[in-house]
N, C-alpha and C positions, 0 to 999 in steps of 0.2 A: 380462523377469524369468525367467532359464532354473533357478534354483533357489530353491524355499521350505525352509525348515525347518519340519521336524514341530512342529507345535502341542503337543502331549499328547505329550511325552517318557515319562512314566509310563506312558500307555495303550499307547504301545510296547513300550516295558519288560516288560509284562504279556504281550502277544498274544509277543513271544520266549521269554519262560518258558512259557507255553504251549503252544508248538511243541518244547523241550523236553522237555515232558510227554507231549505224542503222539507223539514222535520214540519216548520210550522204551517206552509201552504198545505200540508198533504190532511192537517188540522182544520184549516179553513173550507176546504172544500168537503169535508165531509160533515153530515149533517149534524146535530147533536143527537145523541142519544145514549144508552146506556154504557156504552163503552167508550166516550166522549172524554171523560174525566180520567178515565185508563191513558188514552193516547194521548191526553196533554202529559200526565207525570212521567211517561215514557219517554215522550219527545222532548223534556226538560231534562229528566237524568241522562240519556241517549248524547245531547252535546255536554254533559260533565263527561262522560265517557270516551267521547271524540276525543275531548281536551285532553283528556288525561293518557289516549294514545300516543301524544306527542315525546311525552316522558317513557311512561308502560306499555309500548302498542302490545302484550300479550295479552294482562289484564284488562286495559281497554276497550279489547278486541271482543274479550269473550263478556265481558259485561254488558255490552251493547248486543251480542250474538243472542244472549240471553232473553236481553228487551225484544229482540225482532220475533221471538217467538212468542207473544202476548200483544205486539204492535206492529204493525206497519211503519208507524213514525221512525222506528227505529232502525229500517232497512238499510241507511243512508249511512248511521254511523256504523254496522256491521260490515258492510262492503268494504267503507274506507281503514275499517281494523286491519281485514284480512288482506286487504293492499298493502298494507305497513308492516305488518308482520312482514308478508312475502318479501319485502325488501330491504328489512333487517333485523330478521333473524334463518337460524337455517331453515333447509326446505323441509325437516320433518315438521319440525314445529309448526312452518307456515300451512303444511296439510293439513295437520290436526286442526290448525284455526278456521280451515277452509271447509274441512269434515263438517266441523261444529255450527258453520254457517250454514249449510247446506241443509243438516239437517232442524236445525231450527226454522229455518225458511218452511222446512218441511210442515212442520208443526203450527206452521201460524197458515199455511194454505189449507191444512184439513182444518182447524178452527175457524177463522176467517176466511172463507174465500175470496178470492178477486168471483165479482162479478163480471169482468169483460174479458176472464180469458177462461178456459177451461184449467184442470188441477194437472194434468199430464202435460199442457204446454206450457203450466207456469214451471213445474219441477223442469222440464226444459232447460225452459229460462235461466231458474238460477242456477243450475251445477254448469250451464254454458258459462254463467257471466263470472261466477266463483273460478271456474276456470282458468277464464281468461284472468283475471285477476290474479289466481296464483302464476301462473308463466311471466306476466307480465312483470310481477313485481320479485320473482326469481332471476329474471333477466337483468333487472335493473339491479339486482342485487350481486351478482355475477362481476356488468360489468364496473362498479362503482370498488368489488375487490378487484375487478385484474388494473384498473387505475391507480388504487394505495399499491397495489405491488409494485408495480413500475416505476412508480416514486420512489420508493422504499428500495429498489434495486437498483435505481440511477444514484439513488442516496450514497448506497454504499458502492456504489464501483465510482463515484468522485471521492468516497475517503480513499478506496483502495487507492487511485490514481495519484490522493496524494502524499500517502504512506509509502509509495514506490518513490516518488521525484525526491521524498527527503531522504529512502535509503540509499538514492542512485547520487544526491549529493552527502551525504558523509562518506558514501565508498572513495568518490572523489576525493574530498576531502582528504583521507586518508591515502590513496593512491600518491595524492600530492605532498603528504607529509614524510613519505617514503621515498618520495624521489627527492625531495630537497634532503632528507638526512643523509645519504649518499652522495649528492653531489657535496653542499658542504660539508661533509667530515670530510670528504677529500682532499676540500682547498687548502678547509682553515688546518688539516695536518700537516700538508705542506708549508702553510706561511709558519705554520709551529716549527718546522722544524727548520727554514732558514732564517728563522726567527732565533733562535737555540745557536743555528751556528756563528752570526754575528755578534752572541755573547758571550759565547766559551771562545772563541777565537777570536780576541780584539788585535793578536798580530797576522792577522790575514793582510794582503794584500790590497791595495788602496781598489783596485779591479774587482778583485773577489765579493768586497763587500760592497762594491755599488751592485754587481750584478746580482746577490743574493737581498739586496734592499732594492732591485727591481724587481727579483720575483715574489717579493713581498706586498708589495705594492700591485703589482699585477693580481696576484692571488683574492688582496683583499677588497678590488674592484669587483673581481669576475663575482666573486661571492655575495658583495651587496646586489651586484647587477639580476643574479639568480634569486636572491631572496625578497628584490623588489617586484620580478615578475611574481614568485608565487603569491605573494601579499595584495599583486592587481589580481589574480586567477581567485585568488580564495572570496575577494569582496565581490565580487562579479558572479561567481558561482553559475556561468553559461557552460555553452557547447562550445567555447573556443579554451576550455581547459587543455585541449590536445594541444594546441598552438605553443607550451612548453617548449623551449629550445634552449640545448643541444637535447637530441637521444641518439646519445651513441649507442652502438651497436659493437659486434668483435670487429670491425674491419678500421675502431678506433684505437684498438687495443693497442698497439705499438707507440700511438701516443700516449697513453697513459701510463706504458711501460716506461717512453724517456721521462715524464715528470720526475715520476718516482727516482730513476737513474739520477736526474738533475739535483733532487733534491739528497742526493747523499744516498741512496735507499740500493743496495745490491740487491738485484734483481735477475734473476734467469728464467729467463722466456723459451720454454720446449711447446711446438706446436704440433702435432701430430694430426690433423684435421684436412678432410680436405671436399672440397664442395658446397664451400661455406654460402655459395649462391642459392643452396634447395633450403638453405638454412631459413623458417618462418624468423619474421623481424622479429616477433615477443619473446621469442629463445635466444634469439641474438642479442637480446639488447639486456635479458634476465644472466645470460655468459657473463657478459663486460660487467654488469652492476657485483656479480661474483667475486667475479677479479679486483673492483677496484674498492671492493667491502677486507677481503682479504688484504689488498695490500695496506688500504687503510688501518686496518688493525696492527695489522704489525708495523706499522710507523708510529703507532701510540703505545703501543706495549713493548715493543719489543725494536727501540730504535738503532741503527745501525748493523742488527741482525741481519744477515742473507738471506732472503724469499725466493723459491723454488714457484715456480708455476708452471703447470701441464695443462695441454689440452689436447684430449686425442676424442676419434671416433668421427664417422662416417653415415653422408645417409642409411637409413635403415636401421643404424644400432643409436646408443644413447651417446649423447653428447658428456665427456669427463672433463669434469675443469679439479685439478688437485691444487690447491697453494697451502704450500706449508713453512713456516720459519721458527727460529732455533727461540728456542723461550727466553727471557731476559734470563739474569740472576734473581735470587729471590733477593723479593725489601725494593726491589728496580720500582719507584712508581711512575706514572705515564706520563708524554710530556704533557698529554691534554686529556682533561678529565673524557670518562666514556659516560654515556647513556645508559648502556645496557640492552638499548632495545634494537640496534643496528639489526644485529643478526635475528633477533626474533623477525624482524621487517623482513629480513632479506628469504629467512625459512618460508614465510605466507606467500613472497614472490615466488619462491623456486614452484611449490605447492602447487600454487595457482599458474604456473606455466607447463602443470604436467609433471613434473620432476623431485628428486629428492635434496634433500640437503643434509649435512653429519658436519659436525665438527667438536671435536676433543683436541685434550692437553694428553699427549703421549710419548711416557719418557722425556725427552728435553725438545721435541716440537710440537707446536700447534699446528693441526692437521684441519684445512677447511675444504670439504667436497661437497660437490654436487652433480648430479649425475642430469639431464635434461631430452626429454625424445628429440627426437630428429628423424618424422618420417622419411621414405624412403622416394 
């Protein structure tokens, strides 16, 4: 930062009319004589040159530095040059302005002397007062940058602050558009599919069909009731996003095993797992959305098909969830259109819980794994 601007334009303003003012008593008090008419045009051009500090203080530092060496009058605006300089511009510059006062000053004591002091206490004098004048107005210059910095540093860690809050809500955002794609493709499969069987079997039994157009009905509350909470979660965009409910977890998994059974779906359930208590909740609950991605699939693609599902492993090694089911016939289309992005959702969860995910079409099944830690 090689220049600041003056802070206190007015207090400048002031200390030049001031110099002005001592320019002209330092006139009045001295007598007329041959060098009379020197010190008036000195002390006239000397406050153009103050002025014009305000804009230039390098130039009008050393234009007036120049007059103090042919005048007295001029001492006033030289001083306040090298004051300005020192407090914005850097500190070589401001030497050299100080340099150049100092010795000018020099140069108008061996020509004019002060008659009331001696030449050794006036050179004193001024490399003392030039002095001070440089530190003084290096200080002031100092702190007036470590104030823009601080601004400027508070500046940007509130954008930072709030380039986080808008990543930490789209993450949300998205966390929440992944949990409702899971839970509804689950429902609305199910109501698809007792949905389906109320219209390929209109000789069902007068039972059969109230209870499959209860689970229908049931299905399509729970579903609105899920998609009206994420609809308040999303307008709201707080800290009460966690407040989501249900999260199930694996120790829900046997319920989601009977839906499926309910809804027509052969299902074999092998659990090989044990200590599902050391099991962290975000593994547990990334297990079940596996499982219930899996079965979801195969109730759209592949409906009436038998689904296999595994899970084996133990603290200390990786959690294995296998489902796999026999692929439809080719030309088979689904009963409910797919997205396509279930499983990409579901791979960023596994991902992000530590773990892997694979699934392929091999030979005549679809193979979904996922393998998840499970410290020990």
């Amino acid at each position: 930062m090689s220049r600041i601007r003056p802070s206190h334009p007015l207090a400048v303003a002031a200390v030049v009319l001031t110099i002005g003012v001592l320019s002209t008593v330092s006139l009045w008090d001295r007598e007329v004589g041959p060098t009379w008419w020197l010190d008036v045009a000195v002390a006239a051009v000397s406050l153009v040159a103050a002025l014009a500090q305000l804009r230039w203080p390098v130039h009008g530092a050393l234009v007036a530095t120049v007059l103090a060496a042919l005048s007295p009058a001029a001492t006033p605006a030289a001083t306040t040059g090298a004051l300005q300089v020192a407090q914005r511009r850097r500190f070589p510059v401001a030497a050299a302005v100080t340099a150049a006062g100092m010795a000018a000053h020099l140069v108008q004591g061996l020509w004019r002397p002060n008659s009331g002091i001696s030449f050794g206490w006036w050179l004193l004098l001024i490399c003392a007062a030039y002095g001070a004048l440089l530190g003084w107005g290096a200080l002031a210059r100092s702190r007036r940058a470590l104030l823009i910095s601080l601004r400027e540093r508070a500046a940007r860690a509130e954008a930072e602050q709030g380039r986080r809050v808008a990543e930490a809500r789209m993450a949300e955002r998205h966390r929440l558009a992944r949990e409702m794609h899971d839970v509804l493709a689950h429902r609305l499969s199910l109501v698809a599919t007792h949905a389906g069987a109320l219209e390929y079997r209109p000789d069902a039994s007068p039972d059969r069909i109230a209870k499959a157009a209860g689970v229908v009905r049931t299905g399509v509350h729970q579903a609105l009731e899920e998609l009206r909470q994420v609809i308040v979660l999303l307008r709201e965009q707080g800290d009460e996003s966690d407040d989501l409910e249900p999260h199930p977890d694996l120790a829900d998994l046997p319920g989601l095993v009977a839906e499926a059974r309910e809804a027509g779906q052969p299902v074999r359930l092998r659990e090989g797992i044990t200590g599902t208590a050391s099991l962290p909740p975000a593994v547990s609950r990334t297990a079940y959305r596996v499982v219930q991605e899996g079965l979801t699939n195969a109730r759209k693609h592949a409906p009436g098909e038998p689904v296999e599902v595994l899970l084996e492993g133990a603290p200390g090694t990786p959690l294995l969830i296998d489902v796999r089911n026999r692929l439809p016939p080719p030309g088979t289309a689904p009963i409910v259109p797919g997205s396509g992005l279930g499983l990409v959702g579901l791979t960023e969860r596994v991902r992000l819980a530590g773990g892997r995910l694979d699934h392929q079409g091999s030979g005549e099944e679809f193979v979904l794994r996922a393998r998840l830690p499970w410290p020990p």
